[in-house]
N, C-alpha and C positions, 0 to 999 in steps of 0.2 A: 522574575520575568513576568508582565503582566504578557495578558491574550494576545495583544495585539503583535508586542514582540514576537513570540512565539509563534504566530502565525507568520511574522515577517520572516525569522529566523527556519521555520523547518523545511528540514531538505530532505531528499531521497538519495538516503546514503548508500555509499558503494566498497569507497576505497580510503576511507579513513577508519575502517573502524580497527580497534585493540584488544577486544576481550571481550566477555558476556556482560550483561550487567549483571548490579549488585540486586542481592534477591527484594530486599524491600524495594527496590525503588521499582523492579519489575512488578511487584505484588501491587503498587502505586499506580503505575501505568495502567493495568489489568484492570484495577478498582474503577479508574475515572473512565474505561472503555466497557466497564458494565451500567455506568450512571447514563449512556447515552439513550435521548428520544428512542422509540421502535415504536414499529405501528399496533396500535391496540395494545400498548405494553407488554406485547411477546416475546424483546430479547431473544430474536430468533439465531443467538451468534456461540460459534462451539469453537475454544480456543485447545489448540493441542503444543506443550512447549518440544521443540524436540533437540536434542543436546548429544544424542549418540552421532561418535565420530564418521560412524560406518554408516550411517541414516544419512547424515549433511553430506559426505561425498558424496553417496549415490546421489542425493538429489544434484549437489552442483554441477555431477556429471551428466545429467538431463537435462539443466540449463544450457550446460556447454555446447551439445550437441543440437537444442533447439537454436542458440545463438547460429549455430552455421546455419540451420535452415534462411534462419531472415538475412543471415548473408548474401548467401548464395543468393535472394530474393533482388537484389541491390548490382548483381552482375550488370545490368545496362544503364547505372548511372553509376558510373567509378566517383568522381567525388563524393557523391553519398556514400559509397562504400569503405571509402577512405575515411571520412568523418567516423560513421561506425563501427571502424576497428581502432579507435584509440576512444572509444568509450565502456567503461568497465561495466554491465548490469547485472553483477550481484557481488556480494560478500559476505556466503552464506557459510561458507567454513572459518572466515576472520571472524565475523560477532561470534560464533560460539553459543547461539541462541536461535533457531529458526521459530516462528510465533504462526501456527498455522489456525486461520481464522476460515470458519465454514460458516454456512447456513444451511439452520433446521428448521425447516415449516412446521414442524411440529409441536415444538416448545408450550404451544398454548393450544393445543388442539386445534381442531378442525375450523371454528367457526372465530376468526379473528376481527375485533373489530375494524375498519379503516380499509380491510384489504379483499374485501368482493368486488369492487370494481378494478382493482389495481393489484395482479398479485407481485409483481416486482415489488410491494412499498417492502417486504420482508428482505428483501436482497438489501435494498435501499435503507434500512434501517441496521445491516452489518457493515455495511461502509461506514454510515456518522459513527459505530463503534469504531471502527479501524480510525479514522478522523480523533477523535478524543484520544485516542491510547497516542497516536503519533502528535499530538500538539500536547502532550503530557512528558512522552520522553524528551524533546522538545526544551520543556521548562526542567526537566532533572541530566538536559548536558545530555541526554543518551541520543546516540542515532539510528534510526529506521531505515530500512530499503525495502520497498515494496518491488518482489519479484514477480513479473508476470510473462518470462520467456518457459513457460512450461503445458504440459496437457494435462486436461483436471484429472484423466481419470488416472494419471501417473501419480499424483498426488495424493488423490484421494485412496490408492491402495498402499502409499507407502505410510501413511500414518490410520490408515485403518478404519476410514469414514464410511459408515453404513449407505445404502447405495441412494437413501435419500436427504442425505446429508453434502451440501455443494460446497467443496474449495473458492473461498472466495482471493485468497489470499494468502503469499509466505512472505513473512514481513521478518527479516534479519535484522535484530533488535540487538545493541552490545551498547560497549564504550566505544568512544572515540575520539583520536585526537584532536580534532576541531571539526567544527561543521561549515564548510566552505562559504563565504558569503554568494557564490553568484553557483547557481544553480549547474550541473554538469553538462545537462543537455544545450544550456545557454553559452556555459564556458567551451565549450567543445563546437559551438556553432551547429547542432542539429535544429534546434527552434529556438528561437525567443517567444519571450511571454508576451499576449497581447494586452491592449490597456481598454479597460473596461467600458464598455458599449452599453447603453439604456435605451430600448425601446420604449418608446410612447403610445400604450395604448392596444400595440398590436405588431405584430412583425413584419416589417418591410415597410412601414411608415418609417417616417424621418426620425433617424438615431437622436436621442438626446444628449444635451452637453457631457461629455465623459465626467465622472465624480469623484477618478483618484484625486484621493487629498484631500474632498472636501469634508 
């Protein structure tokens, strides 16, 4: 599978997956989500795997219960709320693999290059990790779900993050039986994707010809 594939191919898995992955190919994943850019080469990114049965419930049963919140939120538009209960957002005790990704300012001390005007580029720099690990599993067939119905600081005490260490991410990593071609929130009718806009110059000037494809 070249890049490009792989970027057309991954999806945010929920409800295919079958089992954990295999350890090399997780240890593979892991490798190519340490080779990612960070600013001032600080790798500010702290991966925790978590695999206790008793760990993945509790948390799916924080998911579950935040789910209702953003239900409940959905009370005065019934079709929206219709839509969002027959969308699955996690499958954290199917992968058998929860992958918890934090950030730590710390990694490279105090004084980082790139990031005195900008302290987000550190956050910003655990995502393009979470980005490489998921267009990695991606090209070894594994599936990803990035769960974000949760509170950090619920996360951040159940896997044991020092209090300046931030949940960025539980990204349910396994096998799966296929990785759906059209996206869930698209197949389900909550959004589709829009098609790519170029500004000229400056925002709110006249859009440029769209480039998919070119």
């Amino acid at each position: 599978m070249d890049l490009y594939d792989a970027i057309n191919r991954r999806r945010d898995t929920r409800a295919e997956f079958t089992g954990p992955p295999p350890a090399a190919a997780l240890g593979r994943i892991l490798e190519a989500a340490n080779r990612a850019p960070s600013v001032g080469m600080s790798q500010p990114w702290v991966f925790v795997t978590v695999r206790d049965p008793d760990r993945l419930a509790a948390f799916r049963d924080h998911v579950a219960s935040e789910r209702e919140v953003f239900a409940a939120s959905l009370a005065d538009d019934p079709e929206r709320a219709a839509t969002f209960s027959r969308i699955k957002v996690e499958g954290i005790v199917e992968s058998g693999l929860g992958l918890v990704v934090g950030h730590d300012p710390t990694t490279a001390g105090q004084h980082v290059l790139g990031r005195h005007a900008i302290a987000d580029t550190g956050l910003y720099s655990v995502c393009l990790a979470i980005q490489n690990l998921w267009l990695a599993a991606t090209a070894e067939g594994l599936g990803v779900g990035w769960v974000s119905f949760y509170r950090e600081k619920v996360l951040a005490d159940l896997v044991g993050f020092p209090a300046h260490v931030r949940p960025v991410a539980w990204l349910c990593v396994g096998e799966v039986a296929e990785l759906p071609e059209v996206p869930d929130l698209e197949r389900f009718g909550w959004r589709s994707r829009r098609p790519l806009v170029v500004h000229d110059e400056a925002y709110g000037s006249a859009p440029s010809a769209t480039l998919s494809g070119s």
